[in-house]
N, C-alpha and C positions, 0 to 999 in steps of 0.2 A: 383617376386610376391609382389602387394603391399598388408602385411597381414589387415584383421581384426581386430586385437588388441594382440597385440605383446609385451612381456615386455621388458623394456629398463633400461638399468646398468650404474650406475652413476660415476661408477668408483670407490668406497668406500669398494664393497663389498667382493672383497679378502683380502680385510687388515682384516675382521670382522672375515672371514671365517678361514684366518690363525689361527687368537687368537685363536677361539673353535679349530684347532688342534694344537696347540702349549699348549693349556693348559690338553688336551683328554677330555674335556667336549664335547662330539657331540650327546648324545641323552637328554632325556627329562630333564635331571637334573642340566641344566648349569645355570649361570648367565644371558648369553641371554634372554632367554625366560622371567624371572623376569624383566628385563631392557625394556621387549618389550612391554609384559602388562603392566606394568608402565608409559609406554609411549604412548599406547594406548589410557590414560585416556582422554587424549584432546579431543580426536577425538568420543569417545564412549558414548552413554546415560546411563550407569551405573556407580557405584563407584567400583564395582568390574570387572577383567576382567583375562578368562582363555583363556590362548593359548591351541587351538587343532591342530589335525591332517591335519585338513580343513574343510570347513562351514558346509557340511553334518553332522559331528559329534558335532559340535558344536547343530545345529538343533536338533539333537537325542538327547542330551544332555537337551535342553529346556525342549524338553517332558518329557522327563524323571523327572526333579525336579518338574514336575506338580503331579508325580504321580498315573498315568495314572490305570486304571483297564480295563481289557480284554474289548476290544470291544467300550470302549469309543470313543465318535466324535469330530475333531475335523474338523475345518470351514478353507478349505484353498480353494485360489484364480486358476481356472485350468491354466492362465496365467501364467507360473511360470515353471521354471527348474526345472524338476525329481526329484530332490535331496529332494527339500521341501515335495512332499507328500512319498517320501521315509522314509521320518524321522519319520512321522507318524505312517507310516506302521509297522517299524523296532521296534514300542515300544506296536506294536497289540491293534492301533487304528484304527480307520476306518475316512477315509478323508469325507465330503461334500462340494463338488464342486461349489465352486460362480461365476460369470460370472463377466467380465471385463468391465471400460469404459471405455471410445475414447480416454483417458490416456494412457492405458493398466493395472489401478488399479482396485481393486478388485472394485465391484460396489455397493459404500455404500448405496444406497436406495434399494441395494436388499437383502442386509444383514439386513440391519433394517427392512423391509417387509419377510423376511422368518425365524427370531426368531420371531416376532412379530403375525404369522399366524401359522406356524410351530410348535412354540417350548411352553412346559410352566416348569414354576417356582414351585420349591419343594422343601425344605427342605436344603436352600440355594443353587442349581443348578438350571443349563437351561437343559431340556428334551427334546425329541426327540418326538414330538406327534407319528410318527408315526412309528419310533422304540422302543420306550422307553427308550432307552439309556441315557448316559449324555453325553450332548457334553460341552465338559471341557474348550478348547481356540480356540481360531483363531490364524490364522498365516497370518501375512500384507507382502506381497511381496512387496519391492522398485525396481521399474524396472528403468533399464538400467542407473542408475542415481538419478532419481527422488522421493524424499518421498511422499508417502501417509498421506493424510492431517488430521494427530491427532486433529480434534480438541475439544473442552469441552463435545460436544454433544454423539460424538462420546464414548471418554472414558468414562464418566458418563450411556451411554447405557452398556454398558460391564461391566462398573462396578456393575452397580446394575442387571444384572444378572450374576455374578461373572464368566463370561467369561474371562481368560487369555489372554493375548496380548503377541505373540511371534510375533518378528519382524526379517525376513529376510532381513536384511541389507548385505547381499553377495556384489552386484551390488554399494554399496551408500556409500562407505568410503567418507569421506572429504565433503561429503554432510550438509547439515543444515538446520532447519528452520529459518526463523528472529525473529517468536516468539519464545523464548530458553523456554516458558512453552509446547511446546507441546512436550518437550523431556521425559516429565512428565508421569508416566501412562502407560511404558510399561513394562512390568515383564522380559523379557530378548529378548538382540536382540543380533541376529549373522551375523559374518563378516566373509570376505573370502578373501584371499591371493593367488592363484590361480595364473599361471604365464599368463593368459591374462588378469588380475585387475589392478586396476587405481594402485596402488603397489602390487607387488608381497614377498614371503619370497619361492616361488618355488615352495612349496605347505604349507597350516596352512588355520586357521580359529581362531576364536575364540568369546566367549561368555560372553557377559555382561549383568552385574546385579545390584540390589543395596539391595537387601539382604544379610547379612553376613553368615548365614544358608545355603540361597542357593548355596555360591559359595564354602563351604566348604564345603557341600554335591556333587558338581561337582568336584569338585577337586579331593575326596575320591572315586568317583564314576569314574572317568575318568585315575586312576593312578590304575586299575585292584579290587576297595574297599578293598586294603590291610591295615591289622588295624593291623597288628604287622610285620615290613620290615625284624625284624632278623629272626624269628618263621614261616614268610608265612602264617599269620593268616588272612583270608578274611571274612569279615561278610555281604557280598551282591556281588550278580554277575556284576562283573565292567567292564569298557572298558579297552580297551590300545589305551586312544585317548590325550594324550599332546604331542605336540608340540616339537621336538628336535631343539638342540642349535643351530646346524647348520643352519636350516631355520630360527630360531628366527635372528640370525646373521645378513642373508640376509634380514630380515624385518624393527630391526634396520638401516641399512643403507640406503634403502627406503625410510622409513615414513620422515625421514628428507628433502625428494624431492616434500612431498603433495601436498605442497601449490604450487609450482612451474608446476609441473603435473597438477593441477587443472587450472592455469591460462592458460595452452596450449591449455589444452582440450573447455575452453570456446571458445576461438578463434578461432577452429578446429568447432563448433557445431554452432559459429556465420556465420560463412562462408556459411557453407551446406545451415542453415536457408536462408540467405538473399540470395541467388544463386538458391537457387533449390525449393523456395517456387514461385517464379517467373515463374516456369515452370506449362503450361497446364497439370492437372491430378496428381503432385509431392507435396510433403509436408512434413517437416523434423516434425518429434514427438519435440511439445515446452516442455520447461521448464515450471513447476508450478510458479506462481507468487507467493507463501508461501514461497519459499526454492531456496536455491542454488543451485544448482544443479552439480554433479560431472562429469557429460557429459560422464559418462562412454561410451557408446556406440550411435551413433546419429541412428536413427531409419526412415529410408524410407516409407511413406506411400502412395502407386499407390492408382488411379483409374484406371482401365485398359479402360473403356468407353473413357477416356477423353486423356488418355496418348496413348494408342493405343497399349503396350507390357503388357504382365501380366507378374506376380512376377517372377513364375518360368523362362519366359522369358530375364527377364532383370536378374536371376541370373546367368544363362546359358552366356548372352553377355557380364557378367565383366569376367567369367573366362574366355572366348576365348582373352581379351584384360589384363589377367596374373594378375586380381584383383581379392581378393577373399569375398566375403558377402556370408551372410547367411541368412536361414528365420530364423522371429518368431518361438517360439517355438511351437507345436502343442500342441493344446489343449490338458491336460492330461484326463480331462474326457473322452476322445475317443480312450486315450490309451489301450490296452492287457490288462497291468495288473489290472487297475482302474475299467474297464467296468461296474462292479459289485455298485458299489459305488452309494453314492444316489447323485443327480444332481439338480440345481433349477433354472428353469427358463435362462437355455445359450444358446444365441442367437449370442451374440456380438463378443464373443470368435472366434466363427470359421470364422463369417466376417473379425476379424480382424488379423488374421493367413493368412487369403487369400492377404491380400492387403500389408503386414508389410514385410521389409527385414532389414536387420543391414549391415550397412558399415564401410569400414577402418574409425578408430577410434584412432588408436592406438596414443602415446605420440611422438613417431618419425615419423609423418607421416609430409612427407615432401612435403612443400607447391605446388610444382609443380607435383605432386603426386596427392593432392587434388584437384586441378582445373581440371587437365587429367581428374577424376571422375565426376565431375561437367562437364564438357566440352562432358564427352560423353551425359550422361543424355538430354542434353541441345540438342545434337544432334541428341538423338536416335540411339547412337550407329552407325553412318554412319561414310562409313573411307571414 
């Protein structure tokens, strides 16, 4: 099977793993974990940075130091993995649903067009014309690699209706802008470690910030808000979401492969492009010309008109030939549990769910592996 995005071991990581058992440090309270958000700092937009459990919690976490009250809204992109409007949910907010562009980013002229018709200003908040509510933050999903483009307009709209900016960074480790000011202006973004990520620690996440309140408030809040360890004295209902040594361990040994991981993955995403953009009806999802892009996963986009297979089609023919892809995620607004939820103007979303798949991506995928992929494409799958 050639996988999807597979994690790959560099050799380093039982020396890490031994220590945490040769010392008995293997849950949340080791040196690793310290060594790892430490080490994080490079790579992350905040000055502070807490290892969790994995991204979901990290995401819950965000909300949470917003300080959320029953029923508040907050503005998340439907493009996007469950997890994101879980987080939401998990802190009894209520999501509204933005539609995506031809990127797969959220779609900034309609976020600017539906606070702008929708929403007004009171008493330092954005309202809900037609719920009433306050909707508190947005949340920017980085899909597959690629940032969303912070830039002056943008955060100065958010800021002067004191809209929060949580940044789902899951997907975008090792990623970057050129301008290092649009790193500027987001109040916490969260990462994921996940053992299909550009690096993994097996499972973890973690959340950065650049307030010192906030992350001591995360920390307290993420470690059970125990405020006395001998007594068992708690003064707010907390998680049990840090990060054990043992994964910090594996993530240490990792992140020191980033930049090495990053150079594969350009090469692996230059290929696709110059091969398969060639093809009648094919088109690999580009990089933004703002940012670097981590190539986390390279992204398929059919015409069925022009190529002559539709998606479900050509995903049906890599598995019969032991390749495995996936679609785009489905729209959550059309999800079960979401239905309810208020929605604006998504058109684009479910066009581009129709036409999107994701393919082997992964850091070991090996060259004659990727041409096979290419080679079918090229042939429509004819043996």
């Amino acid at each position: 099977m050639i996988k999807l995005s597979e994690p790959y071991f560099f050799g380093s990581e039982l020396k890490h793993l031994k220590k945490c058992l040769e010392t008995k440090w293997i849950s949340s309270g080791g040196d690793e974990v310290k060594k790892f958000e430490k080490k994080m700092k490079k790579f992350t937009s905040g000055k502070y940075n807490l290892a969790t459990i994995n991204c979901t919690a990290a995401l819950q976490l965000a909300v949470r130091l917003l300080k959320p009250k029953n029923n508040d809204e907050i503005i998340v992109p439907t493009i996007t993995f469950v997890a994101t409007i879980n987080s939401v949910i998990y802190n009894n907010c209520n999501p509204i649903f933005m539609d995506c562009d031809d990127n797969l980013m959220l779609d900034k002229n309609k976020f600017y067009n539906y606070v702008k018709k929708n929403t007004f200003y009171k008493k330092g908040f954005t309202f809900n014309k037609k719920t009433k509510k306050r909707i508190l933050s947005l949340i920017i999903v980085n899909t597959f690699g690629n940032l969303f483009d912070f830039d002056d307009q943008f955060k100065t709209f958010c800021k002067k209706r004191n809209i929060k900016i949580i940044e789902d960074s899951a997907e975008s480790l090792g990623s970057f802008f050129y301008d290092k000011k649009k790193n500027k202006g987001i109040d916490f973004s969260c990462y994921s470690f996940n053992g299909n990520k550009l690096i993994t620690s097996g499972g973890g996440g973690l959340i950065s910030m650049n307030n010192i309140k906030d992350y001591n408030l995360a920390k307290h809040l993420s470690s059970q808000a125990k405020k006395d360890a001998t007594q068992f004295i708690h003064d707010d209902v907390g998680f049990n979401f840090r990060m054990s040594n043992l994964h910090a361990a594996i993530g240490m040994s990792q992140i020191s492969n980033l930049k090495k991981v990053k150079k594969k993955k350009q090469k692996i995403h230059n290929l696709y492009r110059d091969s398969i953009n060639n093809i009648k009806g094919l088109f690999i999802l580009p990089n933004p010309k703002y940012c670097s892009s981590n190539n986390w996963l390279n992204i398929l986009i059919i015409d069925k008109k022009k190529y002559g297979l539709s998606k479900n089609k050509i995903i049906e023919k890599f598995r019969e030939f032991n390749i495995e892809t996936r679609s785009l995620w489905s729209p959550n607004h059309l999800q079960k549990p979401f239905l309810k939820f208020e929605k604006y103007e998504l058109d684009k979303a479910k066009k581009m769910f129709e036409r999107c798949i994701c393919i082997p991506s992964s850091f070991g995928l090996k060259l004659s592996d990727q041409k096979k992929i290419i080679k079918l494409l090229q042939n429509k799958f004819r043996k």
